[in-house]
N, C-alpha and C positions, 0 to 999 in steps of 0.2 A: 504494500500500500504506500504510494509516493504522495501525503498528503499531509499538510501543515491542519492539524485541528485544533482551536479552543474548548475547553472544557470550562464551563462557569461554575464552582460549586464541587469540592473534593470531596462529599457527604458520603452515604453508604449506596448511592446512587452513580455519580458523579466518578469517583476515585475508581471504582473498578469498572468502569466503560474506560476512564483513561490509560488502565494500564493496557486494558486487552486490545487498544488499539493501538499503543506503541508495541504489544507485541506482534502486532500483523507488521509493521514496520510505518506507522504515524509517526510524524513528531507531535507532538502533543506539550502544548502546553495548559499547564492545571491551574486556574483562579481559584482566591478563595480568603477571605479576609481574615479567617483566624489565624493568628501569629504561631497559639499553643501548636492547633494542625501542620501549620508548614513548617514549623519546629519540627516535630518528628516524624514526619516526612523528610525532611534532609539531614535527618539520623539514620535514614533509612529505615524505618519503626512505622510499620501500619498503625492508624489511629483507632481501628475496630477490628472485629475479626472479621478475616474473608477467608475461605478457604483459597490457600494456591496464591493470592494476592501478594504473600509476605516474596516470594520470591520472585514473583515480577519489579516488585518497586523495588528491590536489592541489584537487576540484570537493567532496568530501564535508565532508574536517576541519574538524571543528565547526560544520558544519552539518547532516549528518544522521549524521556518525558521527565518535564521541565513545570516544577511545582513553584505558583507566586502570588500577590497580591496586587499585581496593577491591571486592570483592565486593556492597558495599552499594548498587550501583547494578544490581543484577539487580532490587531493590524495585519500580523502575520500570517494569519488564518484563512482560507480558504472557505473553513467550516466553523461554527458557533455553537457548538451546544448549551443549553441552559437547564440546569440540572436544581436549579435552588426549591427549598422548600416551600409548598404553601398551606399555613395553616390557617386555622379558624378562629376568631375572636372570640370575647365570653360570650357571644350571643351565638355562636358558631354561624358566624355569616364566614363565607370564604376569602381572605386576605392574601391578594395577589401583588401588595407594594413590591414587595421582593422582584419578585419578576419585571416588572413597570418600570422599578427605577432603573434597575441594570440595562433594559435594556433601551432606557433614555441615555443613559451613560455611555454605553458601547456604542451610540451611534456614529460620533465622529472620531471611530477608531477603526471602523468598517470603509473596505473598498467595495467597487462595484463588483459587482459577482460574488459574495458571499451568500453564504446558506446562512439561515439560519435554523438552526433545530432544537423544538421546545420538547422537553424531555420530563416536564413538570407532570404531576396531576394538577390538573387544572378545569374549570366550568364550563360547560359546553358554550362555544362560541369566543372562546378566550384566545384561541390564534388569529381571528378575524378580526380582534380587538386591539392586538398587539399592530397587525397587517395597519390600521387606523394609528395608532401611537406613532407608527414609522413614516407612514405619508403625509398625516398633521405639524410634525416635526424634522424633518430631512425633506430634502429633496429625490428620495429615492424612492423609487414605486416598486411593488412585491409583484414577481411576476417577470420583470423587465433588468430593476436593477439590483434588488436583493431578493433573496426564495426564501423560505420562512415553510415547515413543516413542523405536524405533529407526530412523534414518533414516541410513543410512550414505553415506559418500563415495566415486567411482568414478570422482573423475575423474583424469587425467592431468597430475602435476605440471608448471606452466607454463602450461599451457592451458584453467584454469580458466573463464576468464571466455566464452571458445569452445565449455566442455565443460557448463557448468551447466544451460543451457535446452535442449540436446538430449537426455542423456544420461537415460533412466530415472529416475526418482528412487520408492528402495524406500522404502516406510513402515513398519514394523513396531512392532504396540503390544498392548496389555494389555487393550484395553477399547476399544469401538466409538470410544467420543467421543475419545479420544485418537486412533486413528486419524484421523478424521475432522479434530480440528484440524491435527493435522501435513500430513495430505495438503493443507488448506486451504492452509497457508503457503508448502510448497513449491510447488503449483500458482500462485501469482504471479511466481514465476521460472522453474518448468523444466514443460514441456510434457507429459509423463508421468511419471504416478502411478501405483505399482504397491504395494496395498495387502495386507499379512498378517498374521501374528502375530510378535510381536519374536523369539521363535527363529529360526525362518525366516529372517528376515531378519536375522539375526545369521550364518548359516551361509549362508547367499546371500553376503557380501560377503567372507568367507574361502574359497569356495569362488571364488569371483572371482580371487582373489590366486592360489590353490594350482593353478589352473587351467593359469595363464600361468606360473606358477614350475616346474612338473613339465614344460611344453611344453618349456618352456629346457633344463631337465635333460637332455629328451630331445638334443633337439639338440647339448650338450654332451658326450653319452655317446658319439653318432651320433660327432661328431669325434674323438673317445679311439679308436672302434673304428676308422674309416677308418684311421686313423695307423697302427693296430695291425699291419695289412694294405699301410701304403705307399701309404696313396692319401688325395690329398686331400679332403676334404670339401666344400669348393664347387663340384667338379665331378660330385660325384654328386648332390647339391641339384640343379642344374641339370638331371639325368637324372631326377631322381624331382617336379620342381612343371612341368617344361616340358609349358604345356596340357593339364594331367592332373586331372579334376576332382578329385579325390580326393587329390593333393599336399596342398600348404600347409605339410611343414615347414620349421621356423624356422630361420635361423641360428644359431651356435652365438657367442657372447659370454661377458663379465664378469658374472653377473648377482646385485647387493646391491642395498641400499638399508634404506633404514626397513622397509617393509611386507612384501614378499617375501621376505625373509633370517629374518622372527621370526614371520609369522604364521601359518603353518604350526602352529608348535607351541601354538597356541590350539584348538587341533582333537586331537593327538594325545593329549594330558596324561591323557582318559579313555578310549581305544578301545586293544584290541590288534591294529588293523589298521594299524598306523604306519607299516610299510615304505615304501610309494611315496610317502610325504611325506616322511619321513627320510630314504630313499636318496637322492631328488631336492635335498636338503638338502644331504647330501655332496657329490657329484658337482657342483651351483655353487660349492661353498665351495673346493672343491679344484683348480678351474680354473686359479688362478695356478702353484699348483704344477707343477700335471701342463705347463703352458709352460715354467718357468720350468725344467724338467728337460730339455725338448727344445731348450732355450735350448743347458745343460749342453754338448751332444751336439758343439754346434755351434762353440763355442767357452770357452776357462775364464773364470769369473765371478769369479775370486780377482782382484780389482785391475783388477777390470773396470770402464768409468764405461759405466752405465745409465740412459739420458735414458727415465721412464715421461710419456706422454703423456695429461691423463686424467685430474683427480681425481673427479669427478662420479660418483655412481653410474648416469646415462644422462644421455644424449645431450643438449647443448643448456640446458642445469639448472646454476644454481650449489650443489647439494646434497651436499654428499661423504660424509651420512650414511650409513654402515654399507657403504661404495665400496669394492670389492676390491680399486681402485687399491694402498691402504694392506696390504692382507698379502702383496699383492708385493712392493711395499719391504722389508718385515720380511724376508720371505723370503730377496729380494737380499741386503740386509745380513747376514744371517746365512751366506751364501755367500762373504762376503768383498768386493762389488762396493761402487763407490760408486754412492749412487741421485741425481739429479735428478731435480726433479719440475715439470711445464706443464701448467696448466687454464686457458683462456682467461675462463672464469668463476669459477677460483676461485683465492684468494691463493695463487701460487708465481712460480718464476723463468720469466725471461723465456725463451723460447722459443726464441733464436739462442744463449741462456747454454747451458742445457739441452741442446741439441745439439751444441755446441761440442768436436769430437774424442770423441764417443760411439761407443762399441763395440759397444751393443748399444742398438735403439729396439722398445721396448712401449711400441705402441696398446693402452692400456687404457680409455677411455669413443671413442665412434662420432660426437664433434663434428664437425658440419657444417664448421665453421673448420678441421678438418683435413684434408680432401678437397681444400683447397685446396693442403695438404703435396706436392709432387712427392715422386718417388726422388733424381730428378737435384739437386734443392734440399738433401734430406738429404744426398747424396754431399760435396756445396761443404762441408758445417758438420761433418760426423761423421766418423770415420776411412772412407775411401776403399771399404775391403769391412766396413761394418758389419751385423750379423745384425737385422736386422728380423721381431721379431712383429708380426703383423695379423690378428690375431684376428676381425677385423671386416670383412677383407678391403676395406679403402678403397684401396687401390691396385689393386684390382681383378687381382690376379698370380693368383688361385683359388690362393695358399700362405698357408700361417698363418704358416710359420716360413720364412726363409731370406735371403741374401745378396746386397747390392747387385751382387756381382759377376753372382751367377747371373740379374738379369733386365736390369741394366745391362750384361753384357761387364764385362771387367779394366780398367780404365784404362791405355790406352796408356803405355807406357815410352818 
């Protein structure tokens, strides 16, 4: 690949698109205002985990890919991508400054014939908006003098570099030739190209997210009803997917993060068909509660010590963005209990600390590193009949909620 590209934005988005294109042979240069990041970045030091990543940025830096903070180096670029975050306010209306200013900024650092390629989640109609930003303000028309596509991201945080040359890659644009360049670029890394119009493919990649965030819902509803009734939920799972072509529901989990927890509301802001995106809204956000009630049931939380196991908002990720880990805590504390908290991937206590005489253990993220957890190893560290949620069922009891005693016996006297 003989191509100068910018990258805007070295996030867990942004940084591994740039390495896998300096390993096709891009120069690539990385934007990105934090100091901390491009510090260890030119230690050579990923700033998150990616599988396979740590040794591309050790074989690239500063050789095909050039990490920094001035905007001025998009000049060189042939190609733009915009990779920066957009999140939601307290009212969760969708806040697109990020994107808006940068790309007011990089205008007079663009030559004629540049792509630009918006990489964000973003509102339907948000490239055609930008398309307006660019000809309100420059003398350049989309189309003619700069190309501008939507090319959105799908793959699964961690597994980037696994997920980029199999996984689809949509193209959505304004005008033939912008299609056409975009599809060009991505086609040197990923295997399929699926060409449309930026709407489309702006509502393609939230329809993506709402897909998988409503399925959860479901699941999580499934397990509130079961309960309702006294019946566990993994053992009817097991009656409704067992060789049934037409199963496949999901388990019921914690389900945040960045993406699923806000982008829903990029969809609802103009329809009055919002229920099953809001209700499904509810119902994940209220999961810890509705446990931490059944916790209640089982024993009192007032001076309770609470080991939560789990900061990550899924499995295996050092990412605690937008992790329901944290409004269980909140919640706990608000009950009177004291919380500890162990993420094998992210800064907390150590794990024998954490456990050490705990009355109550929330499994709240589904680490592989925790399967390794016995009962009988919790019994040694945490009080003797401590109340175990397992929301995730990794101990395999088919209970969400309940008591070393009840699957261990009483501990002999």
């Amino acid at each position: 690949m003989d191509e100068t590209i910018a990258i805007i934005g070295l996030g867990r988005v942004g940084l591994p698109l740039a390495l896998v294109l300096a390993e096709a042979g891009a120069k690539v240069f990385g934007i990105d205002i934090s100091a901390e990041l491009l510090a260890r970045l030119r230690l050579r030091q990923m700033p998150f985990l990616e599988a396979g990543c740590q040794a591309l940025l050790e074989r690239h830096l500063d050789v095909n890919f050039f990490p920094g903070a001035e905007l001025a180096a998009a000049a060189e670029a042939g190609t733009v991508v915009i990779t920066l975050g957009t999140p939601v306010d307290e009212h969760m209306n969708p806040i697109f400054s990020h994107v808006e200013v940068t790309t007011r900024r990089m205008l007079p650092f663009l030559r004629p014939g540049t792509l630009i390629i918006l990489r964000s989640t973003v509102s339907p109609g948000t490239t055609e908006y930008l398309r307006r930003i660019i000809e309100k303000t420059s003398e350049f028309r989309v189309g003619r003098d700069l190309f501008i596509a939507f090319c959105p991201e799908r793959i699964a945080e961690g597994r980037s570099l696994e997920e980029i040359p199999i996984i689809p890659q949509i193209v959505g644009a304004l005008d033939p030739t912008s299609a056409d360049r975009a599809g060009a670029l991505f086609a040197q890394i990923t295997k399929t190209i699926l060409t449309t119009d930026a709407r489309s493919a702006e509502l393609a990649k939230l329809f993506c997210n709402m897909y998988r965030y409503i399925d959860f819902a479901i699941a999580n509803e499934f397990m509130m009803i079961a309960q309702q009734h006294g019946r566990e939920i993994y053992q009817i799972l097991d009656l409704v997917n067992h060789d049934y072509k037409r199963g496949g529901l999901k388990q019921p989990g914690l389900t945040g993060g960045p993406c699923l927890y806000k982008d829903g509301f990029f969809l609802v802001s103009k329809t009055p068909y919002a229920e099953l995106i809001s209700t499904a809204w509810k119902i994940n956000e209220t999961v810890p509660a509705h446990l931490i009630n059944l916790i209640k049931t089982v024993v009192p939380l007032d001076g309770a010590k609470v080991a939560i196991l789990g900061l990550s908002f899924k499995k295996n990720i050092d990412d605690p963005r937008n992790s329901l880990s944290y409004k269980a805590r909140k919640i706990l504390h608000a009950e009177g209990a004291d919380v500890y908290l162990n993420d094998p991937f992210v800064a907390s206590d150590p794990l024998e600390k954490v456990l050490h005489r705990a009355d109550v253990i929330f499994l709240a993220t589904n680490h592989d590193q925790f399967r390794t957890l016995t009962l009988e190893t919790i019994r040694t560290l945490a009080q003797k009949d401590a109340v175990i949620c397992d929301i995730w069922n990794l101990f395999g009891t088919g209970r969400i909620i309940f008591t070393l005693d009840q699957i261990l016996g009483p501990v002999p006297r």
